[in-house]
C-alpha positions, 0 to 999 in steps of 0.5 A: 187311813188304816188298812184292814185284812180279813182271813175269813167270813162268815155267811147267812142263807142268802150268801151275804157277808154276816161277819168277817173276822179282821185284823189291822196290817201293816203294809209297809213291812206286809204282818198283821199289827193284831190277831184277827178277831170277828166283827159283824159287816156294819164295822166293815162298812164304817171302816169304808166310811172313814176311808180305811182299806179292806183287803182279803188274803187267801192262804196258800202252802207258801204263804198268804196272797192277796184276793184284792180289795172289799166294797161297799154292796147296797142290797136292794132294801138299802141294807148295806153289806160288803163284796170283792171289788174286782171278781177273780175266779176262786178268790171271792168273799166265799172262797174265803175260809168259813167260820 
């Protein structure tokens, strides 16, 4: 399983997730293994498929914290897109920096 961390997305009209940009991590000495890059939501909900982890990190004055783990998000016409999986106030996929 890899581990993925989005620092940013990118929203359509509605507020859906369109693009996030990502980067792979490692977890174990916490630092990005590559420079975040954009990818549209469908590679977000393969990573999910293949049992990756998705995880948004906010940016602070002392450093990154975590805003906890994405999810899958089916809209009623079957389209799937991705949302946080737990709802902290102020750590949301649109409280995420916007590119």
């Amino acid at each position: 399983m890899t581990l993925y961390i989005v620092t940013a997305a990118h929203l359509d009209q509605a507020g859906e997730v369109e693009s996030v940009l990502w980067a792979q991590a490692d977890g174990t000495i916490n630092r990005f293994s590559e420079q975040p890059y954009a990818v549209p939501v469908d590679r977000v909900v393969e990573a999910f498929d293949r049992g990756d982890f998705v995880e948004m990190v906010f940016p602070t004055p002392k450093g990154n914290v975590s805003g906890g783990r994405l999810a899958r998000k089916v809209l009623p016409n079957g389209e799937e897109k991705v949302c946080a999986e737990r709802s902290v106030p102020g750590q949301g996929i649109a409280d995420l920096p916007l590119y």
